[in-house]
C-alpha positions in Angstrom: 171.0 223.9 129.2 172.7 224.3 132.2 171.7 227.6 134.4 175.6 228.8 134.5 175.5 228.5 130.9 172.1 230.0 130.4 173.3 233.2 132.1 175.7 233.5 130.0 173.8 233.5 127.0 170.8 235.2 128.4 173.6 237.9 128.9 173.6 238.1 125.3 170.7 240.7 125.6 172.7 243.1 127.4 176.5 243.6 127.9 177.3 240.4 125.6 174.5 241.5 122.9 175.7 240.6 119.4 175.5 244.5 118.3 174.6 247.7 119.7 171.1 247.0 120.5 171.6 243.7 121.6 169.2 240.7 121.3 168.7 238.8 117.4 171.6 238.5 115.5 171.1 240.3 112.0 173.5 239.7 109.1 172.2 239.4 106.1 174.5 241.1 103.0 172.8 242.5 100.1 174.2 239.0 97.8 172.2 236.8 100.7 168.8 238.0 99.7 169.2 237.8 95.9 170.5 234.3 96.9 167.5 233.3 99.0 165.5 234.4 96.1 167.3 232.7 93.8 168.3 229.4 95.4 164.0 229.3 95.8 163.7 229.4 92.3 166.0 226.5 91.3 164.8 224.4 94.2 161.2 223.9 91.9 163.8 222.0 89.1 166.0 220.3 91.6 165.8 216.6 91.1 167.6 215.7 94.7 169.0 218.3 97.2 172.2 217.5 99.2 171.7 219.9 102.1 175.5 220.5 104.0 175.3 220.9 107.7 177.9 221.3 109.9 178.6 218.6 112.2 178.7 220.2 115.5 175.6 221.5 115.0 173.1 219.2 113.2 170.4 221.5 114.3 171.6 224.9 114.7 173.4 225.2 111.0 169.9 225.3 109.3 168.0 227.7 107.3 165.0 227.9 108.7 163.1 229.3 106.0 164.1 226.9 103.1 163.2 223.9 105.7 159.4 223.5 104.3 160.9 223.4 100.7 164.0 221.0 101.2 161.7 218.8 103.1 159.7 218.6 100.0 162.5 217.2 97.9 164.4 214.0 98.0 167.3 215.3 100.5 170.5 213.7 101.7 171.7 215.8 104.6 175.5 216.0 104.8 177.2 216.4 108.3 180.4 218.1 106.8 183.5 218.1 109.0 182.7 215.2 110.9 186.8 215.1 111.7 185.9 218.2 114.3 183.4 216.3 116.1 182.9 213.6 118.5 182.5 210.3 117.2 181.1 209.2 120.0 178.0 211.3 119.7 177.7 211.6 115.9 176.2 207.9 115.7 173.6 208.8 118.2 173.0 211.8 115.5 172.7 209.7 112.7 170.1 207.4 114.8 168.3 210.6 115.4 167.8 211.4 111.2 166.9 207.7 110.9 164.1 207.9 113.4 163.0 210.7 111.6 163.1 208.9 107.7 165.8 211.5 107.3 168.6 210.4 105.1 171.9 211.4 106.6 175.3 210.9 106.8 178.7 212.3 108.2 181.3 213.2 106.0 184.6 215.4 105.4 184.3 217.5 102.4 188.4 216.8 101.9 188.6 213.0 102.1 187.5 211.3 98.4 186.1 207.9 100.6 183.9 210.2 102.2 182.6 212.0 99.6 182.1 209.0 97.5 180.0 207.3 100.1 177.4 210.5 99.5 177.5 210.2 96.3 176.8 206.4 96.3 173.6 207.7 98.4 172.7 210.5 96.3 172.8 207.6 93.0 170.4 205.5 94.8 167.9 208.0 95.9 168.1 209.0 92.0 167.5 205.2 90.8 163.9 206.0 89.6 164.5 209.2 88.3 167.5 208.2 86.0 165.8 205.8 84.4 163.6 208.4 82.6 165.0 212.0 82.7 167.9 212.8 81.0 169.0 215.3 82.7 169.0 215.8 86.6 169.8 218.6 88.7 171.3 218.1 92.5 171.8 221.3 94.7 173.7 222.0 97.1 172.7 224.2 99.6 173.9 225.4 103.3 173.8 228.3 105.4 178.0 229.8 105.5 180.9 227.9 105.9 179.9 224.9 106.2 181.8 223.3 103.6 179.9 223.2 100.4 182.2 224.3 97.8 184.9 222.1 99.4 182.4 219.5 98.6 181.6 220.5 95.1 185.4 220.4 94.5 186.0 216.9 96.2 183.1 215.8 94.2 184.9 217.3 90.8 187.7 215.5 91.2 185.5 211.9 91.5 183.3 213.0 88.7 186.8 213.4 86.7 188.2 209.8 87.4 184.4 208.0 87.0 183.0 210.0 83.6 183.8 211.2 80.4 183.2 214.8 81.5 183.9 217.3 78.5 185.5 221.1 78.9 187.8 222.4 81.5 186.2 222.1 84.6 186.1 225.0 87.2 186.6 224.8 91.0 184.4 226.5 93.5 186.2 229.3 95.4 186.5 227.7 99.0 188.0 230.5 101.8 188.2 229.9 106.0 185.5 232.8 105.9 181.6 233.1 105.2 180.2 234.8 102.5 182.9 233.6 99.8 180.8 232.3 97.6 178.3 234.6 95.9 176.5 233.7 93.2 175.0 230.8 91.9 177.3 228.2 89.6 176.6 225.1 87.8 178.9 221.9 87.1 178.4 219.1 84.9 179.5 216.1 86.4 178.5 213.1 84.4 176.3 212.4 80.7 173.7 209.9 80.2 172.3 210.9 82.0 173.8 214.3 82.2 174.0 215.2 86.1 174.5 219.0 86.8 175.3 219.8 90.2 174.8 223.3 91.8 177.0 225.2 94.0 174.7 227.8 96.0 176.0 230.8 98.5 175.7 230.2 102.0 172.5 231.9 103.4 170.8 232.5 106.2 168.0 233.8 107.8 167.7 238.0 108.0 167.4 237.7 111.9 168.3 234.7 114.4 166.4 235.6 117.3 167.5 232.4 119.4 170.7 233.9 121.0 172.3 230.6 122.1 171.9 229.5 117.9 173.4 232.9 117.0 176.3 231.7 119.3 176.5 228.3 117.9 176.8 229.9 113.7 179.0 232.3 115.4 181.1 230.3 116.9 180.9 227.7 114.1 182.4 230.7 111.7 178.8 230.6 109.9 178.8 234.3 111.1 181.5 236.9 110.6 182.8 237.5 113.8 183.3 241.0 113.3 179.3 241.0 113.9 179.1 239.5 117.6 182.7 240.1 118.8 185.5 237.6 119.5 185.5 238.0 123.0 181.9 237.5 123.6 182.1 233.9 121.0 185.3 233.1 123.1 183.1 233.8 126.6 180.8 231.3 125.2 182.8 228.6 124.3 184.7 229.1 127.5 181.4 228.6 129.3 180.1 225.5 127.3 183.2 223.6 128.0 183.4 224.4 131.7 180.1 223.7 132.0 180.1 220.5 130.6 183.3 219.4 132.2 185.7 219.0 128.9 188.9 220.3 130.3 188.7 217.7 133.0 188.3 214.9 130.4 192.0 216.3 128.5 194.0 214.5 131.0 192.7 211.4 129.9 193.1 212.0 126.5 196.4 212.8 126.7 198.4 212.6 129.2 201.7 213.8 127.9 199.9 216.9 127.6 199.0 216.8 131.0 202.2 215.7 132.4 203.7 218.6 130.7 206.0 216.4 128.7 207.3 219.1 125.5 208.8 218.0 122.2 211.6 220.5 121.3 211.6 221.8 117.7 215.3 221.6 115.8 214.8 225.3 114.3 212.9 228.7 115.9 209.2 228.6 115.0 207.9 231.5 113.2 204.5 230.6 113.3 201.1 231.8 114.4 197.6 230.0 115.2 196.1 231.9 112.4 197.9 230.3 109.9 196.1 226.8 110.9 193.6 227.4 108.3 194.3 224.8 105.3 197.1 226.2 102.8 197.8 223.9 99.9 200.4 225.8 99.1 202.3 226.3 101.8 202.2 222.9 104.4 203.4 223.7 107.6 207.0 222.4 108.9 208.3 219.9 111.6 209.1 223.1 113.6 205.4 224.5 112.8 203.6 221.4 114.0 206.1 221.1 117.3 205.0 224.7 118.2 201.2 224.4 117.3 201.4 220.8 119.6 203.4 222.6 122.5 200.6 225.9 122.1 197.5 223.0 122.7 199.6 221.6 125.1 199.7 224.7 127.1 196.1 225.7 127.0 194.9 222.4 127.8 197.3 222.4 130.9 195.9 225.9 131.6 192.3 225.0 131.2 192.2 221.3 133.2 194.2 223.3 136.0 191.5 226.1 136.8 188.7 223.8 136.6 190.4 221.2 138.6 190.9 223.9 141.7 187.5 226.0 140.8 185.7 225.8 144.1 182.9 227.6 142.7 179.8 226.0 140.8 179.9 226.0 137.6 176.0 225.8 137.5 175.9 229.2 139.4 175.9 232.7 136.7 178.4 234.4 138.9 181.0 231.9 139.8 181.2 230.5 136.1 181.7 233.7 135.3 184.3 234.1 137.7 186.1 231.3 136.1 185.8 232.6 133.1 187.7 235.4 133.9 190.3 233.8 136.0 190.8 231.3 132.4 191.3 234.6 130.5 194.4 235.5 132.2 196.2 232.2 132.3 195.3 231.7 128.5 196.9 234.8 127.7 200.1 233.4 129.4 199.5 229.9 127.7 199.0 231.5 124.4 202.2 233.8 125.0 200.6 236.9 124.6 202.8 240.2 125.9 200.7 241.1 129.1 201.0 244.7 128.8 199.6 244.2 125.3 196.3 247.0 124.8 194.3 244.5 123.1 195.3 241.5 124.9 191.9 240.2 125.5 191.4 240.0 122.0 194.0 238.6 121.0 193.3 235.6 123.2 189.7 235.0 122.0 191.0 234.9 118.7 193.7 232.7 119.0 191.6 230.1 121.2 189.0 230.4 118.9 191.2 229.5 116.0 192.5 226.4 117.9 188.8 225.3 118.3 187.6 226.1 115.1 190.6 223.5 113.6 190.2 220.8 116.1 193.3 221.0 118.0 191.1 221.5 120.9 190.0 217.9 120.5 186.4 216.6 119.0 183.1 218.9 120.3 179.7 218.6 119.5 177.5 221.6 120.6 173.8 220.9 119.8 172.4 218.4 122.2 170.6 215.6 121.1 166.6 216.0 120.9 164.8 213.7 122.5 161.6 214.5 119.7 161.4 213.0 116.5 161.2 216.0 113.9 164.1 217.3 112.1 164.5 220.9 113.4 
């Protein structure tokens, strides 16, 4: 990690502590232990465990404490939402599990091809089991949001077109926020042999001491952001892609953006970042999409200027910081926020935070590939 960027999260401690006292991270809900408990039980019967990870942090979105017992069973890890994260890295994460006799693979919980490809996997790791159980059991387990009951529906719907699957089938409850899913459910998905696949809570550990991986989950939405504080997650991120240079690479991505080329909606937009989040029910408009492309546009423009004409090192605590600052105040103008607004600040971390968290900041990995060959 670079020193800038290590001040910053070694400020984590003090004024950017993730509660009152500062330091670990500690958010555990009542339903979380019972989980743990209980996902530990049904682990002993599982036949093959399909461990959901989120793809921008391979490492950091783990439960530590399960790891001894899911490296026990036959495991697939699933890199969910591999949409939100740089192709150009992923592979080298996928070479990574390899080296370590891990099966892996990236997928998006939301796209049938990918989920289909799991299940191919899942099949042939079960081979020699099928062929004298049956009944099998597959669980799927992750720590929050990471997409595991997105998954169990996108697997539903296969499992409906491939088998002869008998009763009305439920879908799991999928929400934008952690903690949605509570209890425990099971789903047949196919007979002879009968496959049952389980739908777990997200859990995770009851402290993360590591402040930088409390940061990662946070800023993943793994964590309720209510527990660390928007500002401080949008301080990080603000600090990971300065220090790594990303604004600077937006100009090549797109330089319309850049050139401050706008498209120009044909009705008034009433629309706000926070309704990104998916909403079957209600798709967003031509006029929607104009003013969501035009909002990126603007931050982008905001973000690749400062950088461009920082004269300070990003390497150095205080001048990163400095920049951090000086990106505050021209997001709030980019993101159109009033500036004599009392809660301005806030309402800029959560708006930038929104646009990272649906990828309209571009693909961003955040766990650095280990150089080691044991699966953290």
């Amino acid at each position: 990690m670079r020193s800038g960027l290590k001040g910053i999260v070694k400020k984590g401690i003090g004024e950017m502590g993730f509660n009152a006292g500062g330091g670990a991270i500690n958010w555990f809900p009542g339903h979380m232990a019972a989980a743990t408990r209980a996902i530990r039980d049904r682990l002993k019967l599982a036949d093959l465990v399909i461990e959901v990870r989120d793809s921008r942090i391979p490492l950091s979105s783990t439960n530590e404490d399960l790891q001894p017992q899911l490296a026990a069973k036959r495991r697939v890890i699933a890199l969910n939402k591999k949409d939100l994260a740089n192709p150009n890295i992923m592979h080298k994460w996928i070479r990574y599990f390899d080296s370590c006799k891990q099966d892996c693979i990236p997928i998006s919980a939301h796209s049938k091809g990918s989920v289909q490809k799991l299940l191919e996997v899942v099949e042939f790791k079960l081979k020699e089991v099928i062929s004298r159980e049956p009944t099998l059991l597959v669980m799927v387990v992750g720590v929050p949001n990471v997409g595991k009951s997105a998954l169990i529906n996108s697997i539903h719907q296969i499992a409906l077109s491939r088998f002869a699957v008998q009763g009305k089938k439920k879908r799991a409850t999928v929400g934008p926020l952690p903690g949605v899913t509570q209890d425990i459910a099971g789903y047949k998905i196919a007979h002879k042999p009968s496959i049952y696949v389980l739908d777990t809570p997200g859990v995770l550990v009851p402290s993360i001491p590591d402040i930088e991986t409390g940061l990662k989950l946070s800023l993943a939405g793994s964590v309720k952001d209510s527990v660390v504080g928007e500002e401080r997650i949008a301080r990080y991120l603000l600090a990971v892609l300065n220090t790594r240079g990303t604004p600077l690479h937006w100009k090549h991505w797109n330089n319309r953006k850049m050139d401050g080329i706008r498209y120009e909606s044909e009705e008034k937009h009433k629309y706000d970042p926070k309704d990104l989040r998916p909403n079957r029910r209600k798709p967003p408009s031509v006029s929607d999409v104009v003013y969501v492309e035009n909002l990126v546009t603007e931050v982008q423009c905001a973000m690749y200027k400062t950088l461009a004409e920082f004269n300070g090192n990003v390497e150095d605590e205080n001048d990163l910081e400095n920049l951090i600052e000086q990106q505050f105040e021209v997001l709030q103008k980019a993101l159109k926020i009033p500036h004599k607004a009392s809660e301005a600040r806030l309402m800029v971390s959560k708006k930038f935070l929104t646009l990272f968290r649906t990828g309209k900041l571009g693909c961003f990995i955040l766990d650095d590939v280990p150089e080691t060959n044991t699966v953290s």
